[in-house]
C-alpha positions in Angstrom: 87.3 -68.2 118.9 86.1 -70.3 121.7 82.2 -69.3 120.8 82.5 -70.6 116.8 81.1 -74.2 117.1 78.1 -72.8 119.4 77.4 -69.9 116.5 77.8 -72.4 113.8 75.1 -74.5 116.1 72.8 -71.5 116.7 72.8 -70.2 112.8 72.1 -73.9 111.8 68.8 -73.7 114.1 68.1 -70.4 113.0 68.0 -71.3 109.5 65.9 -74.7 110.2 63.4 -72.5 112.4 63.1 -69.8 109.4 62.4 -72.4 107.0 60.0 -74.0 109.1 58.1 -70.5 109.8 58.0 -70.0 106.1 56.9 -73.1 105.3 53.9 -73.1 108.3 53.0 -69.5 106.2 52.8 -71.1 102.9 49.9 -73.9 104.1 47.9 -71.2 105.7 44.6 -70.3 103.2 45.8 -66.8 102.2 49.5 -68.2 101.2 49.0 -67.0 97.8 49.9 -63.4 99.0 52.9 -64.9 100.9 54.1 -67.0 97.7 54.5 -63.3 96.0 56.4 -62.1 98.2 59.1 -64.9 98.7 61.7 -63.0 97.3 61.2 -59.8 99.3 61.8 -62.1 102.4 64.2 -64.2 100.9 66.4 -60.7 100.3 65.6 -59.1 103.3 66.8 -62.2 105.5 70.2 -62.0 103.3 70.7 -58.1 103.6 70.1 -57.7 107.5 73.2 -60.0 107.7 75.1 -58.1 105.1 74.1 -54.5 106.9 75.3 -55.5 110.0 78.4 -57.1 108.8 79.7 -54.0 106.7 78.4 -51.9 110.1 80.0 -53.6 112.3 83.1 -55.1 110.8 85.6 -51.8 110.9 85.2 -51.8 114.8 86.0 -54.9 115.3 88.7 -55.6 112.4 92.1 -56.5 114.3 94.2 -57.3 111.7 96.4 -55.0 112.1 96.4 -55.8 115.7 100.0 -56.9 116.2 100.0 -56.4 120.0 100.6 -60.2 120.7 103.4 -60.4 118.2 105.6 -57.7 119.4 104.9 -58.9 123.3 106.3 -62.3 122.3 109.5 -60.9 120.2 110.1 -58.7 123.5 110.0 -61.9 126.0 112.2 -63.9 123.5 115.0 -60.7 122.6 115.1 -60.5 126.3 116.5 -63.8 127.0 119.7 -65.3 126.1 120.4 -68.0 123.2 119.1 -71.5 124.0 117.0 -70.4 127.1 113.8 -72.4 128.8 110.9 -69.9 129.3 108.3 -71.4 132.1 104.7 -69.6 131.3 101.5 -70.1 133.0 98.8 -67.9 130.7 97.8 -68.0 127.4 98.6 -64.5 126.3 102.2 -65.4 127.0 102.6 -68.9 125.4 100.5 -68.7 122.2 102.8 -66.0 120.7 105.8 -67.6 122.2 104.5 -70.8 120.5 104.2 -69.0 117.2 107.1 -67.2 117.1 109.5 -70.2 117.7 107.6 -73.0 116.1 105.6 -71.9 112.9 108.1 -68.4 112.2 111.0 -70.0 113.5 112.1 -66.6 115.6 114.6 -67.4 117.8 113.6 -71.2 117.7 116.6 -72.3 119.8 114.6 -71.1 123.1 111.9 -73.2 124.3 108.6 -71.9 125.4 106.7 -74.7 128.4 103.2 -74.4 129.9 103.7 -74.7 133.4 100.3 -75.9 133.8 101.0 -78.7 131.7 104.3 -80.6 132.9 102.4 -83.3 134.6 100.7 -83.6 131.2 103.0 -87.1 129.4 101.6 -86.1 126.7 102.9 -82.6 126.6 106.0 -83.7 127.7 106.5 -86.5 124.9 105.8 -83.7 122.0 108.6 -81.4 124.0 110.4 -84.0 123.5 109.5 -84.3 120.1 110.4 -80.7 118.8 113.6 -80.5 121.2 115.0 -83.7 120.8 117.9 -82.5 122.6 116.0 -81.1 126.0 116.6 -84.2 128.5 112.2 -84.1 129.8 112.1 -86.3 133.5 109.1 -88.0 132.9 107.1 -89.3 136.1 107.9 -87.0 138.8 105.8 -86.1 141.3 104.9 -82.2 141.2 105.7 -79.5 139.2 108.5 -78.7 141.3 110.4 -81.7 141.2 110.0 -81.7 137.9 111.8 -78.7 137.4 114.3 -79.6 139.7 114.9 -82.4 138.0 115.0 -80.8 134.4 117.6 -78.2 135.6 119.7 -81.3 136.9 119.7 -83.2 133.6 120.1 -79.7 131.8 122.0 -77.3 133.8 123.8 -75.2 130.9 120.2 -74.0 130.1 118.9 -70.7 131.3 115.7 -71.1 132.9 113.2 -68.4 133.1 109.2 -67.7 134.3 106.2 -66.0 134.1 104.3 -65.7 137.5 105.5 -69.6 138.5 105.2 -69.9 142.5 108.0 -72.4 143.4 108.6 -73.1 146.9 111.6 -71.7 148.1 113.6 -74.7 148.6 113.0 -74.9 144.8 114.0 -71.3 144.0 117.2 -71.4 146.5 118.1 -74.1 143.6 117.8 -72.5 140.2 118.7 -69.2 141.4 122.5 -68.7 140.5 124.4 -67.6 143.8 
C-alpha cells in the first residue's frame, strides 16, 4: 500500500513516454508502415498488462487472508471488559483499530499507539471516541503519561505489547 502513489506516478510516465515514442515513429519517412500497424501495438501494449495480471493475480490474491483479523479478536477475547491495550507495531494496532472502531467488536476496550501519546493530536481524537477515558495532556514522557492516565483511571485494566517502562513505572501499574 505504501508504493501506490509512486506506481500511479511511474505508469503515468510510462504512458507519456509510450506516446511520445509512438509519436517520434509516426514523423519518421517510412511511418506509413507504422500507421498500419497501430492497432497491433495499441493491443499488444493492452494484453502484456492483462497476461500478467491473470498470471500473476492467484499468487498474490489474499483475500481470503484473515490472519490479521483472528490475531486481533485473540488480543481483544483475552482481555477483560473495558480494558486499555498499549501497542507499539502496526500489525497489532490496525486490527485492533478495526475490530473496535469500524466492526464495533468488543468496542468497550481501547486500543493506544504507544508511539504516539506525546502526539496532542492523538490524544484529542482518544478523547474524542472515548469521551469517558480521563487523557493527561502535557506530560513530559511516555511514562508519566501513563502514570498519570492510570491515576485519573484506575478501575481500568491496562495492558501492553512490547512497551519498555522503567521499573519505577512498572512497580506502579503492576497489582501487588
Amino acid at each position: 500500500g505504501y508504493l501506490l502513489p509512486s506506481l500511479l506516478a511511474l505508469t503515468i510516465l510510462a504512458i507519456f513516454g509510450t506516446s511520445a515514442l509512438f509519436e517520434s515513429l509516426l514523423q519518421l519517412p517510412r511511418a506509413t508502415n507504422l500507421r498500419r500497424y497501430w492497432p497491433i501495438w495499441a493491443s499488444l501494449l493492452l494484453i502484456l498488462p492483462a497476461f500478467q495480471l491473470t498470471r500473476n493475480f492467484p499468487a498474490n490474491d489474499h483475500s481470503h487472508n484473515s490472519r490479521a483479523y483472528q490475531y486481533g479478536k485473540q488480543i481483544l477475547d483475552s482481555v477483560p471488559a473495558n480494558s486499555v491495550i498499549l501497542a507499539t507495531e502496526d500489525n497489532t494496532l490496525l486490527p485492533l483499530w478495526y475490530l473496535t472502531l469500524v466492526e464495533k467488536y468488543r468496542a468497550d476496550v481501547v486500543p493506544l499507539a504507544w508511539t504516539a501519546l506525546d502526539n496532542l493530536d492523538y490524544l484529542r481524537q482518544v478523547k474524542l471516541h472515548h469521551p469517558t477515558l480521563k487523557i493527561p495532556f502535557g506530560t513530559p514522557t511516555k511514562s508519566k503519561w501513563l502514570e498519570t492516565f492510570h491515576q485519573l483511571n484506575p478501575e481500568l485494566p491496562i495492558f501492553t505489547q512490547y512497551v519498555n517502562f522503567s521499573p519505577n513505572t512498572e512497580s506502579k501499574l503492576v497489582p501487588q
